[in-house]
C-alpha positions, 0 to 999 in steps of 0.5 A: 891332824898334825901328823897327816903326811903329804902324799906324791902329786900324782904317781901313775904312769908315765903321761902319753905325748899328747897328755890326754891319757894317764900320767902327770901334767906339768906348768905354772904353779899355784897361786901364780898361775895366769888368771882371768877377770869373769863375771860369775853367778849362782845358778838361781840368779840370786848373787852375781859378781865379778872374780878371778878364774884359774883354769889350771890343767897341769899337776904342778898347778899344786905344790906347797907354798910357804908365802901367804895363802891368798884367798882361792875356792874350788868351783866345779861346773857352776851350776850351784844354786848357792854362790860355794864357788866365787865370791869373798874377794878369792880366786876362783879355780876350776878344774874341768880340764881334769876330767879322766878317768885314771884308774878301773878296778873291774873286780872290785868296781872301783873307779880313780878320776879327776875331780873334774870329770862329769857324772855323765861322762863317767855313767857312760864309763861304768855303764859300758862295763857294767857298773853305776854310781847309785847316789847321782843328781839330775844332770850329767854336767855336774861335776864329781868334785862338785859331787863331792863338795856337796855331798849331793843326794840321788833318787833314792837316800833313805837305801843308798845315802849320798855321795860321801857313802860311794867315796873311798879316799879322795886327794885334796890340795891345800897351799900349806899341807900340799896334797894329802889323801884322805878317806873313811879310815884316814883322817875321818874327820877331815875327810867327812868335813870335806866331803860336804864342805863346800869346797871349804878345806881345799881342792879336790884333785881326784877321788876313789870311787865304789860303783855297784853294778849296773842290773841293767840298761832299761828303766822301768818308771811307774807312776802312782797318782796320789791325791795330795802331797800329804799322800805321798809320805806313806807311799814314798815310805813303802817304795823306798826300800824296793825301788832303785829310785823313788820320787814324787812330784807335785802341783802346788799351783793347783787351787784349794783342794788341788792343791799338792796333787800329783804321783809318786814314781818308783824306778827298777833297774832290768834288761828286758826289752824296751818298747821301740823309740821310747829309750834313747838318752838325750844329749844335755845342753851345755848348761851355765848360769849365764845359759840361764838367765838368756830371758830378760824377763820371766814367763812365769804368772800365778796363770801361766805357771798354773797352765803349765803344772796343770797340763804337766799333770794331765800329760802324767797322768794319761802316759802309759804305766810303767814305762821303759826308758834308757837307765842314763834319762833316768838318772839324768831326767833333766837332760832335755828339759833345761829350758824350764830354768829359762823360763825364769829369766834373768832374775832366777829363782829360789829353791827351797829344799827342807827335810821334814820331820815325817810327823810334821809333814802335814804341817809344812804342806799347808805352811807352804801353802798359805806362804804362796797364798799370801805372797802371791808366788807362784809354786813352778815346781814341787818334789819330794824324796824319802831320807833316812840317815844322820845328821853330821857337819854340814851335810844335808843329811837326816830322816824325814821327808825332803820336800823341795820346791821353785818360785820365780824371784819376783817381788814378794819372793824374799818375803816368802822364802823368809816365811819358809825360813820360819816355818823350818824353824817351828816344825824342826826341819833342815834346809840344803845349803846349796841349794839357796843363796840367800839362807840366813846364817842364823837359820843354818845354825839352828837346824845343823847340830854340827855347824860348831864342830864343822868350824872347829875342824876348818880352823884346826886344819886350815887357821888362815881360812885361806879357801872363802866363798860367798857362802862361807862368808855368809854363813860365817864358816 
């Protein structure tokens, strides 16, 4: 990587007089741009602490320095279930006041923004011209940085892949290279460390990314019930490859034999007509760690928890098959159900989300649920995806079965997230990074074959470790 050539900050054209289109933005350079003192929290509520905040909104923010690096991490919109953003005594910084869209290819569907432009604000962008990002989560509010960051996955890895396959280069900012350019042909290395680097190798100023077009403006969602979660391996391995989005749900409050029941749903893009009233997009609510954790207390028993899956389940089941949404509910289904992460109160939750290996499927359901049985903790959420990819770096990646799953972070929940830990183990599965702040350091080694590589990577590139987080520190990256 020594002979990676810094590129100009941002060459576009000239910036407007009020600066809210195109062109380059000017101020206080980093690291000695003003700072603020804030609390910060992962989105679950397991990990709190007070940071620095830089909320820079002018290129000049990232120019080269020769002067000792001081700690820094990017943070995108801090709706991270793990702590990738704050933490390790760095500076946070934040770059929501990048948020455009610079450039749009309408013949190639390539699309130049902002790092800190959100999902849905660009969906509305590409879909007003006829375009989409296959590979999205389940909110708009994220941020494409953070996307990126991540690598997130959509609804439908096992065709699509994630978010590293819809990046063709990116720019990234690092105090001792300033900014470079990096994509699939330069700087491989580099380029696939960072994407999936959990902000690790510097900060993301803008990317290129590869729309496809959008088939149409309605969704059409079919349900499939299935008896048990076992059920849903074989279905979600057949819809896959025909859906444009594919997911399971699943009672795993139910008792005995009820346990893992649920449907399987299979998502088709089309622009026939919508029944009237039922395809309206639902404005998203301004979603925070501290929006959370409102409740001081959570509401979720073993008995209320079983109510609430139970009658979800019975709601399920009597909705009308298929049914046509707008295509923005259906990338972003979250979107007016937010609430459900307040029910947990301001002691969060866990999530764990593992690949499984499909033959050991059967296996890891009846480990979760003699976890929760034990513990007496109850399952608030169960969902499953069907991947088929390669492990590489630290990216959540692999073929099998992805099964993730929420429990309120009570007494007893830390024994059973290690329980699950074990059971990953013994069944060769991979966890998410980001979507658990309390995975061991030893848990990630085991089940991330290029846990080492990725570490070579970061030294070679950056020896001073200057971008830490909680999670780096953690994870011992």
């Amino acid at each position: 990587m020594s002979g990676l050539a810094p590129v100009p900050p941002v060459p576009f054209s000239a910036p407007r007089s009020d600066d809210t289109g195109f062109g380059a933005r000017v101020g206080a350079a980093w690291p000695d741009a003003p700072q603020a003192a804030v609390e910060l929290a992962s989105f679950d509520g397991g990990l709190r602490a007070t940071a620095s905040l830089q909320r820079p909104d002018r290129y000049s923010f990232f120019q080269p320095s020769s002067a000792s690096p001081r700690p820094a991490i990017p943070r995108g919109s801090g709706l991270s279930y793990a702590a990738a953003s704050f933490g390790a005594g760095s500076t946070s910084i934040t770059l929501d006041r990048f948020d455009r869209v610079l450039d749009f290819d309408g013949a190639q569907g390539i699309v130049e923004v902002e790092a800190g432009i959100t999902l849905l604000a660009l969906f509305r962008f590409l879909a007003g011209r006829g375009y989409h990002l296959p590979v999205q989560p389940g909110h708009g509010r994220i941020s494409v940085g953070g996307c990126i960051g991540a690598d997130v996955h959509g609804k439908n890895h096992a065709r699509d892949g994630t978010f590293i396959s819809q990046v063709e280069s990116l720019r990234l900012f690092h105090p001792r290279h300033g900014i470079v350019e990096l994509s699939p042909s330069r700087e491989p290395e580099l380029f696939r460390a960072t994407c999936g680097g959990y902000g690790l190798t510097g900060v993301i100023v803008s990317a290129r990314l590869r729309a496809k077009p959008l088939p149409g403006m309605v969704a059409r969602m079919t349900a499939h019930t299935i008896a048990d979660a076992a059920a849903a391996a074989a279905l979600l391995g057949t819809l896959a490859w025909e859906s444009d989005g594919v997911y399971s749900w699943h009672d795993c409050a139910a008792p005995g034999r009820g346990f893992g029941r649920g449907h399987v749903v299979s998502v088709a893009f089309t622009n026939d007509a919508p029944p009237a009233g039922d395809v309206r997009p639902v404005q998203p609510a301004a979603l925070s760690a501290s929006w959370r954790s409102v409740l001081p207390v959570g509401l979720l028993t073993p008995v209320t928890t079983r109510l609430m899956t139970a009658a979800y389940g019975a709601l399920q089941r009597r909705a009308a098959t298929p049914r046509a949404i707008d295509v923005e509910r259906c990338f972003f289904p979250l979107h007016g159900s937010e609430a459900y992460f307040r029910l947990f109160g301001r002691a969060g939750f866990h999530e764990s989300q593992v690949i499984v290996p499909m033959e050991r499927f059967a296996d890891y359901i009846e480990g979760v649920r003699r976890a929760s049985a034990h513990a007496r903790i109850p399952i608030a959420l169960a969902s499953g995806k069907l991947f088929a990819g390669e492990s590489d770096l630290l990216r959540f990646s692999g073929t099998g079965l992805c099964f993730a799953i929420n429990l309120p972070r009570r007494r007893g929940s830390a024994g059973m997230m290690e329980r699950l830990d074990e059971l990953t183990l013994e069944l060769g599965g991979r966890p998410n990074i980001i979507k658990d702040s309390r995975l061991p350091r030893a848990v990630v080694e085991a089940t991330y074959p290029g846990y080492d590589r990725f570490k070579a990577i970061l030294r070679h590139w950056d020896p001073d470790r200057t971008f830490r987080s909680e999670l780096s520190e953690r994870l011992g990256l």
